[in-house]
KOLTORLUM-726513 format. One line per field, with one value per residue (C-alpha): residue in one letter; x, y, z. Coordinates in pm, 1 decimal. Layout:
% residues N
res [a  ...] $
x [X  ...] $
y [Y  ...] $
z [Z  ...] $
% end
This chain:
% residues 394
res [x  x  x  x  x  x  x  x  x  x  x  x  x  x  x  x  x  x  x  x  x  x  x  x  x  x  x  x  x  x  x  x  x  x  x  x  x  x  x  x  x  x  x  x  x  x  x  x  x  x  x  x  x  x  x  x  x  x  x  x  x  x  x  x  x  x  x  x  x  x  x  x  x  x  x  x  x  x  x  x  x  x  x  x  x  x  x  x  x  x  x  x  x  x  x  x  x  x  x  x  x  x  x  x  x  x  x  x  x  x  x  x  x  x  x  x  x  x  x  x  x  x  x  x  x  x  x  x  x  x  x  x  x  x  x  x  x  x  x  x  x  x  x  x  x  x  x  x  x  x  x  x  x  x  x  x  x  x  x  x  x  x  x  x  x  x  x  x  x  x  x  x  x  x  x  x  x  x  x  x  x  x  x  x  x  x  x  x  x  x  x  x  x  x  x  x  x  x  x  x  x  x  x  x  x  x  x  x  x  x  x  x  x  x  x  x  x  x  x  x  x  x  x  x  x  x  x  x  x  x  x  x  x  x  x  x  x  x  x  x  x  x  x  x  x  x  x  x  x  x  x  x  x  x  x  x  x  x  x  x  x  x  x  x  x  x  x  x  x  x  x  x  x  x  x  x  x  x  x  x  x  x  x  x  x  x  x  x  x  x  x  x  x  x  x  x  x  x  x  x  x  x  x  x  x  x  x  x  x  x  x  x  x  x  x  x  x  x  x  x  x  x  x  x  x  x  x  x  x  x  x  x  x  x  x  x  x  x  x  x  x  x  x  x  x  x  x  x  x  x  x  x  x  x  x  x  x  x  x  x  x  x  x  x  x  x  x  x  x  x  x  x  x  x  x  x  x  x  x  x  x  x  x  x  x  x  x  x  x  x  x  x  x  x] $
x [-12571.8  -12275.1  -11955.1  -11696.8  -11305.7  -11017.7  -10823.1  -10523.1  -10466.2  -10276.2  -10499.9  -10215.6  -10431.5  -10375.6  -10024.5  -10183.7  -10303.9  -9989.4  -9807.3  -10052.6  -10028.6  -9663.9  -9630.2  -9844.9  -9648.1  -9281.1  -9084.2  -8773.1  -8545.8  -8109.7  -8002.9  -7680.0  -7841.5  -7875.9  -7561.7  -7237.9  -7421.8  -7608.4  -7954.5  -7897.0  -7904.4  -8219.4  -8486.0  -8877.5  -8940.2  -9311.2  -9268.8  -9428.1  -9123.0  -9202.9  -9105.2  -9034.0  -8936.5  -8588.7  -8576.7  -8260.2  -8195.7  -8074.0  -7910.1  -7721.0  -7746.6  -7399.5  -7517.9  -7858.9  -7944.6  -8281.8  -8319.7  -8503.9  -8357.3  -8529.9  -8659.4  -8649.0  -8777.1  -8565.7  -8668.6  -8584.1  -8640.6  -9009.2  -8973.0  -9141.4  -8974.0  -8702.4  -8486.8  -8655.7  -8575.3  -8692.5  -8739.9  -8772.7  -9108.9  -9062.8  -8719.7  -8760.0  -8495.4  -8455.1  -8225.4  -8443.5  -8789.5  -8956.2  -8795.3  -8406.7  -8270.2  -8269.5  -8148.9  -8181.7  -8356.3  -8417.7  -8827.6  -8763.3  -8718.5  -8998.6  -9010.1  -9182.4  -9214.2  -9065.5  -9398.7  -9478.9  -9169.4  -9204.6  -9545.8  -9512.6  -9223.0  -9378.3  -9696.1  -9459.2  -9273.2  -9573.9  -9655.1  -9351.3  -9338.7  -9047.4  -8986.6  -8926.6  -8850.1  -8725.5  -8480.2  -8488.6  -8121.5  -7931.5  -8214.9  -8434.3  -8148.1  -8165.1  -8366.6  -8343.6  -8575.1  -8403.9  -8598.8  -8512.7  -8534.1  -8373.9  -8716.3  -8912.7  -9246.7  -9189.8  -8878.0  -8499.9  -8424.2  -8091.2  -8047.6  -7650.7  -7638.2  -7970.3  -7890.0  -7597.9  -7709.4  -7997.0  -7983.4  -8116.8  -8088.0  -8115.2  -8282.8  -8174.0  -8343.4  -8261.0  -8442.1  -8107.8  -8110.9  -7851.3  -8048.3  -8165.0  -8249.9  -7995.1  -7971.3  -7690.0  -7676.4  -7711.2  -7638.0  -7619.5  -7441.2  -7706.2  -7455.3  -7298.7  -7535.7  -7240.4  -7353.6  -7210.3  -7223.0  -7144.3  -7205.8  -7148.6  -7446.2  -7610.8  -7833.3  -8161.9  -8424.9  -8280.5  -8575.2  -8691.8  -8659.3  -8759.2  -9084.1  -9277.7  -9032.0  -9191.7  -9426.0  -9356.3  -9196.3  -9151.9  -9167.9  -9064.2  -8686.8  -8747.8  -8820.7  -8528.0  -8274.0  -8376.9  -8320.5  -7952.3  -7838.4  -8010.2  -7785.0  -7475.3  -7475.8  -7581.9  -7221.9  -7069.1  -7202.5  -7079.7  -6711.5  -6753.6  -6815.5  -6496.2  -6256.8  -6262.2  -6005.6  -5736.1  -5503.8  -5349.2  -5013.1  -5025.2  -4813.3  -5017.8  -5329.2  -5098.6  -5031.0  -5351.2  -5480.9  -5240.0  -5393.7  -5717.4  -5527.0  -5467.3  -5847.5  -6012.2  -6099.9  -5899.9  -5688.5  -5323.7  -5231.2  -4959.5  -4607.8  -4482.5  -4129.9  -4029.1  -3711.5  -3466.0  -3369.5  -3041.5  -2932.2  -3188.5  -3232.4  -3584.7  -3735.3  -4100.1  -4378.7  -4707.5  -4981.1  -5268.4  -5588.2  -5615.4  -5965.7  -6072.0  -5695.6  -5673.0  -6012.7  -5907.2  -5581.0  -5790.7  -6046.8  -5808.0  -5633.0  -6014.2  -6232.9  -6490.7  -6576.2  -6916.7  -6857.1  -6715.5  -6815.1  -6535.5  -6408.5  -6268.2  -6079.4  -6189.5  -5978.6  -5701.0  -5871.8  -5973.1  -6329.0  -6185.9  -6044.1  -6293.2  -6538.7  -6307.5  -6297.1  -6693.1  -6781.6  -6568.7  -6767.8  -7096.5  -7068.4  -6818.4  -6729.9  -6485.8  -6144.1  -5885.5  -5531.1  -5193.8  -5110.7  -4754.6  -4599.3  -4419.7  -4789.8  -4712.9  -5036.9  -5382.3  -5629.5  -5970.5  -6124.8  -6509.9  -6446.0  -6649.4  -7028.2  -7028.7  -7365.0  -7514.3  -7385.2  -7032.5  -7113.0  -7188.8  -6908.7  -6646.7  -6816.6  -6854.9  -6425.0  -6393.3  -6537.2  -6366.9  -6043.0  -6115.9  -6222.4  -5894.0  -5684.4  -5817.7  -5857.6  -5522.2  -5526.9  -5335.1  -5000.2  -5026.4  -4639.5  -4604.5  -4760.3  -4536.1  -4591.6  -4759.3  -4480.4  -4299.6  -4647.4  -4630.3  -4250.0  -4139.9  -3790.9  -3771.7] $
y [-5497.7  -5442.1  -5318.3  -5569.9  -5474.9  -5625.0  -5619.1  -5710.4  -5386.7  -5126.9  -4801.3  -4508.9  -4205.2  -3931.9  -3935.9  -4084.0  -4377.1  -4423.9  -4473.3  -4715.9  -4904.4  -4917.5  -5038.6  -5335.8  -5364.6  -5386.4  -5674.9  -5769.2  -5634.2  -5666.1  -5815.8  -5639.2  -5267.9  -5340.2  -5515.4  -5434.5  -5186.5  -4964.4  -5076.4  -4775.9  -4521.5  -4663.5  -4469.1  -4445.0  -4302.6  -4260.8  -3884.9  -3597.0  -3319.5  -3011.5  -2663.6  -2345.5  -2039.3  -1922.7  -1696.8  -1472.5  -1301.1  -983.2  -802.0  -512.6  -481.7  -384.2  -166.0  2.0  124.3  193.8  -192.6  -315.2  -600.3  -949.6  -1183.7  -1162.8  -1393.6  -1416.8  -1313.5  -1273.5  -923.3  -908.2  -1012.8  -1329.1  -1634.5  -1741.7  -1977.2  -2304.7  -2529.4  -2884.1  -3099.6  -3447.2  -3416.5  -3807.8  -3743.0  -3463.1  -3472.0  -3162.9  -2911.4  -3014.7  -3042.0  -2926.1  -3186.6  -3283.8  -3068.2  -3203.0  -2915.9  -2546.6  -2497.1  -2195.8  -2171.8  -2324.9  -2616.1  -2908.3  -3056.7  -3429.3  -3684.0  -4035.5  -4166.5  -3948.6  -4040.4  -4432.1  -4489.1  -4526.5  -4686.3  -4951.9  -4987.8  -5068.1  -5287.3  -5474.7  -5458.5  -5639.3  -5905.3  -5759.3  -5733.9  -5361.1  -5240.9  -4886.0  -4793.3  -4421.5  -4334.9  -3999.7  -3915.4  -3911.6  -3683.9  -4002.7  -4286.7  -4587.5  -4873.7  -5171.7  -5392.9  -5733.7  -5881.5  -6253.3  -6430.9  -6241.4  -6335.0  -6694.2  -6798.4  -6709.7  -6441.9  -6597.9  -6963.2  -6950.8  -6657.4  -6642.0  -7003.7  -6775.8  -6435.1  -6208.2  -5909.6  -5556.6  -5221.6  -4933.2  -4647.2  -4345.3  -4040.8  -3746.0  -3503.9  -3282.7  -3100.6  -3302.0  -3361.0  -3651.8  -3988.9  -4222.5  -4625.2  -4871.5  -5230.9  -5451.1  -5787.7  -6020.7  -6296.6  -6595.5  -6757.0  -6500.9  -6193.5  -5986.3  -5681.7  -5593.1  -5269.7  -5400.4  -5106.3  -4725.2  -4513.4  -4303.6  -4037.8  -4183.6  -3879.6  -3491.9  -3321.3  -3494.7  -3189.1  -2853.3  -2701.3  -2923.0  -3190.5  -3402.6  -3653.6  -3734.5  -4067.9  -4155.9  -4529.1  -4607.9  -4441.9  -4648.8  -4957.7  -4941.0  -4819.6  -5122.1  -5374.9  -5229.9  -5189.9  -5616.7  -5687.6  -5530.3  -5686.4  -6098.5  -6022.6  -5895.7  -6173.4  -6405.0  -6244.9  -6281.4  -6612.1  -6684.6  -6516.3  -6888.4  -6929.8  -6657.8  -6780.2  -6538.3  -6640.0  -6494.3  -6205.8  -6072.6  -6072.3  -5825.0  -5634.0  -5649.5  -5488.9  -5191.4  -5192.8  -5106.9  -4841.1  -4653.5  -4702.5  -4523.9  -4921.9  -4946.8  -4819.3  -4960.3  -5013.6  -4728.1  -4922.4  -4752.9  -4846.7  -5064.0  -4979.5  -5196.0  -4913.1  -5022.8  -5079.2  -4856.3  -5103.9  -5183.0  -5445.2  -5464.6  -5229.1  -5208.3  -5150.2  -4842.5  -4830.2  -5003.1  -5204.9  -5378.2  -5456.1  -5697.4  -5829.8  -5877.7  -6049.0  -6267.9  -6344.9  -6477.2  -6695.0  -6819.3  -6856.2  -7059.0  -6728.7  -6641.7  -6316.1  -6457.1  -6855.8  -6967.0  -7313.3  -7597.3  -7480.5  -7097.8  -7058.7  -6835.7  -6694.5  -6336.8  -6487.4  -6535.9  -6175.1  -6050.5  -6192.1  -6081.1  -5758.1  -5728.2  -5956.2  -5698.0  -5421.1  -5545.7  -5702.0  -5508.7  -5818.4  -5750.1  -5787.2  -5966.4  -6049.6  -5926.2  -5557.4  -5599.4  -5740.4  -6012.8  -6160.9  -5990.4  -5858.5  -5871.9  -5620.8  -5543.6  -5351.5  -5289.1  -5075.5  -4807.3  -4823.3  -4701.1  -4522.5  -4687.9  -4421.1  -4476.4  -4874.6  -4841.4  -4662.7  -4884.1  -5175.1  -5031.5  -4961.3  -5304.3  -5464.1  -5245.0  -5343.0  -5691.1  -5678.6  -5492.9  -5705.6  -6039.8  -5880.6  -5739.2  -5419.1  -5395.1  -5549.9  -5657.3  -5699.4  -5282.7  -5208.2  -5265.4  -5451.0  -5363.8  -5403.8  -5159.0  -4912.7  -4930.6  -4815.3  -5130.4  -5249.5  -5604.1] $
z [433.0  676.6  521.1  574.1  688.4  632.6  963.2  833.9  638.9  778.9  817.1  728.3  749.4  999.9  1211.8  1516.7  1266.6  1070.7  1372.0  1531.1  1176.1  1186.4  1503.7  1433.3  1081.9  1271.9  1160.6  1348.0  1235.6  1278.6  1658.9  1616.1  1619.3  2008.6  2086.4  2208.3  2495.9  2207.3  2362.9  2530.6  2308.0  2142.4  2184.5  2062.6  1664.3  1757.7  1849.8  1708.6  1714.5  1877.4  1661.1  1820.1  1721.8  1904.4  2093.0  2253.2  2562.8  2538.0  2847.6  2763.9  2394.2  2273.3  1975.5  2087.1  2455.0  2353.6  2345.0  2632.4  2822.5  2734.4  2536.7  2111.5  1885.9  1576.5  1303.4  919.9  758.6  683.0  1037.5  1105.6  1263.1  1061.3  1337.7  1475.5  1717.5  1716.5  2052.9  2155.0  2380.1  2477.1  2618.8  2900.2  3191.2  3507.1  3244.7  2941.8  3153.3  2764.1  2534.8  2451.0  2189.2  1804.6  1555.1  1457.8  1164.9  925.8  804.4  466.6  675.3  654.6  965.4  922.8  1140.2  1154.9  1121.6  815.7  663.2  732.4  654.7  270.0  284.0  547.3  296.0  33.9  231.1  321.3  -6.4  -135.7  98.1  298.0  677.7  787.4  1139.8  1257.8  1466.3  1614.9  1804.7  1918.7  2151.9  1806.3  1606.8  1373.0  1240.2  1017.2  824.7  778.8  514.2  571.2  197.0  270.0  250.0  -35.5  -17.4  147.4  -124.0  20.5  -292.6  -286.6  -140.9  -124.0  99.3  253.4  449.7  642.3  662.9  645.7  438.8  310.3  313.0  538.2  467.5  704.9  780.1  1071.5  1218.2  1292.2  977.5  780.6  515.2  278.3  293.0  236.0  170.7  254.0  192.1  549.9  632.0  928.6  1035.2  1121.1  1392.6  1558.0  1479.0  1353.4  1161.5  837.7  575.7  293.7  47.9  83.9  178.2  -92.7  -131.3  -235.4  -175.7  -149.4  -97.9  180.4  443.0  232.1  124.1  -87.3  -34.1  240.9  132.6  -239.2  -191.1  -562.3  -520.6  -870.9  -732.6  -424.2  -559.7  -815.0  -554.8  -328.7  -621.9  -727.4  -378.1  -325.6  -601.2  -465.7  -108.8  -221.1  -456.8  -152.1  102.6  -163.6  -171.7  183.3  219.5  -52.1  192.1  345.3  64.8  126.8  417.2  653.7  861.1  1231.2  1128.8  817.6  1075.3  1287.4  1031.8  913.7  1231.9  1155.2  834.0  1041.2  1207.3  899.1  841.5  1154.6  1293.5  1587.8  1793.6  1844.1  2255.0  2380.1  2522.3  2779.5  2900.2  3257.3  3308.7  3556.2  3831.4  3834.1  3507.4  3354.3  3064.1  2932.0  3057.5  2937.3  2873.6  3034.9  2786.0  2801.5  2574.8  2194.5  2308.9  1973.8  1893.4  2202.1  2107.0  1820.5  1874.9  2139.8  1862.1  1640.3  1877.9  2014.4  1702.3  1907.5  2082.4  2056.9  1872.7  1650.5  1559.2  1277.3  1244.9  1031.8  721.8  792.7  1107.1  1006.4  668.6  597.4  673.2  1037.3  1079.2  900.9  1191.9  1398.2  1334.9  1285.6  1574.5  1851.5  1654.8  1731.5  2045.6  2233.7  2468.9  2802.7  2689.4  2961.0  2974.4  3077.6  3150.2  2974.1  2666.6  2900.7  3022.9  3325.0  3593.6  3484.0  3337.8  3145.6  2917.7  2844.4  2509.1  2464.3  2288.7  1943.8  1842.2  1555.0  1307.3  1455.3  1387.4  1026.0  932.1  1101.6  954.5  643.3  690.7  765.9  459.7  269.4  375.6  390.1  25.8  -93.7  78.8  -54.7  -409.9  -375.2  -402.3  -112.5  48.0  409.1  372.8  342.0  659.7  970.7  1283.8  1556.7  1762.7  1525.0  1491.9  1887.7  1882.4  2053.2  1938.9  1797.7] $
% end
């Protein structure tokens, strides 16, 4: 009798089978990982690193003349290999014709691959009824899962958020030599496709790089720290979606972007002085730099913009700014206007592409602020204008 097979199962097996499985298992994923010019710096996870031991040149040794001029490799003091480097083979260009540079690692260091790593995790995905899809970045320094949890197993797991947004975690891992796996709560935006970190990232594995380490995925610590961190961001999407209530006049949002500031967001624009030649008094100031700040100014005066899609009783909430603020995040969209505080001249600015790292933690900042300013734990009214921030006299 002929064995029958289901097709349908994933095979994870050897490496070259685990990644053909997880490429068929790829779900798809958050929009906003490759917006905003950060397509770019995507690159593939399906890479098998390439370990070698260093190795040093030595001409001239300071110390030992008997020391023949050459090549070493390093070694520890029983003197094998102790120093690695790791290489992206997939990425080769004419000064890296071997493989782009990942880390330097000592020999207690594990060295697994994304697809090792993933596998599991994908199974149990699968497994759960959850859409999974990684993202390898940093010419393959770094890598992330995001699970996609909004429809578990056919049924929205939470109807009043899951009509607006879809939502997760991410689960990151690195092949730099930093460390651990780690898990942050995701969401996005249905309308607009703004992304949004809506809880810190925590350590969820810490053993995932040394000896012995790689490969024991307990799934009973995965499954639980998937359910808390669930939890945590439907409570945050719903705080969210209540910042609809809290009003902001035009000049809290201003000061609200100084707020920002403070937080690492943005950057304020630099004022420098026109001066009448004559009289020597100041007559405007042309304005240099602060990107996301004139997005964001334009954003709240436009909130049919595409990036960031508020209307009706929201426009002028902290559920507009904070669109604002996450929409020129994600997107990055060319900024226009004046080139002085008087709406003199014209001028643009593209911003500059955040790496995905870079993203998280500036949207992470920004629904952190938004939260302690509509739960007020902070006053808008003891942070100055920008005017004043910019040095600009009233």
């Amino acid at each position: 009798m002929e064995e029958q097979t289901n097709d349908d199962v994933p095979v994870w097996g050897v490496e070259e089978q685990m990644t053909s499985a997880l490429h068929a298992a790829q779900g798809e994923g958050y929009d906003f990982l490759g917006k905003g010019g950060r397509e770019k710096t995507i690159c593939e996870w399906d890479f098998t690193p390439l370990v070698l031991p260093a190795e040093i040149n030595i001409d001239g040794h300071p110390e030992g003349a008997e020391v023949e001029d050459g090549f070493y490799t390093v070694t520890g003091n029983n003197g094998s290999p102790n120093l690695f480097v790791l290489l992206n083979p997939k990425i080769r260009t004419a000064k890296q014709p071997v493989g782009v540079y990942l880390s330097a690692v000592s020999s207690r260091y594990a060295v697994a691959s994304y697809p090792e790593v993933f596998a599991p995790m994908m199974q149990h995905c699968l497994d759960n009824g959850w859409d999974a899809r990684i993202t390898c970045y940093d010419k393959g320094k770094k890598a992330r899962m995001d699970i996609d949890v909004t429809n578990f197993k056919g049924n929205k797991t939470n109807a009043q958020v899951g009509d607006l947004y879809r939502y997760g975690v991410s689960i990151h891992n690195s092949l730099d030599g930093t460390g651990s796996l780690r898990i942050s709560g995701v969401a996005q935006r249905l309308i607009c496709t703004n992304g949004m970190v809506a809880t810190q990232s925590r350590n969820l594995m810490t053993l995932r790089h040394t000896i012995n380490g790689v490969g024991s995925v307990d799934f009973k610590i995965l499954a639980k720290a998937v359910a808390s961190m669930i939890t945590e961001v439907e409570e945050e999407l719903l705080l969210v979606e209540n910042m609809r209530g809290t009003v902001l006049s035009n000049e809290m949002f201003e000061r609200l972007l100084v707020a920002a500031r403070e937080r690492g967001i943005l950057t304020l624009p630099r004022a420098h002085a026109i001066k009448n030649k004559a009289t020597d008094e100041v007559v405007d100031h042309t304005l240099s730099r602060g990107y996301l700040f004139r997005v964001a100014m334009q954003g709240w005066a436009q909130p049919e913009r595409e990036w960031v899609k508020v209307e009706g009783e929201s426009v002028g909430s902290a559920f507009h700014a904070y669109n604002v603020l996450t929409g020129g995040l994600t997107h990055k969209p060319i900024w226009t206007g004046p080139a002085t505080i008087n709406g003199e001249g014209n001028t643009s600015l593209a911003g500059r592409t955040l790496s995905l790292g870079a993203l998280d933690n500036r949207l992470h900042a920004v629904h952190t602020l938004m939260k302690e300013v509509v739960q007020g734990s902070i006053e808008l009214g003891d942070y100055s204008t920008p005017m004043e921030a910019m040095g600009i006299a009233a």
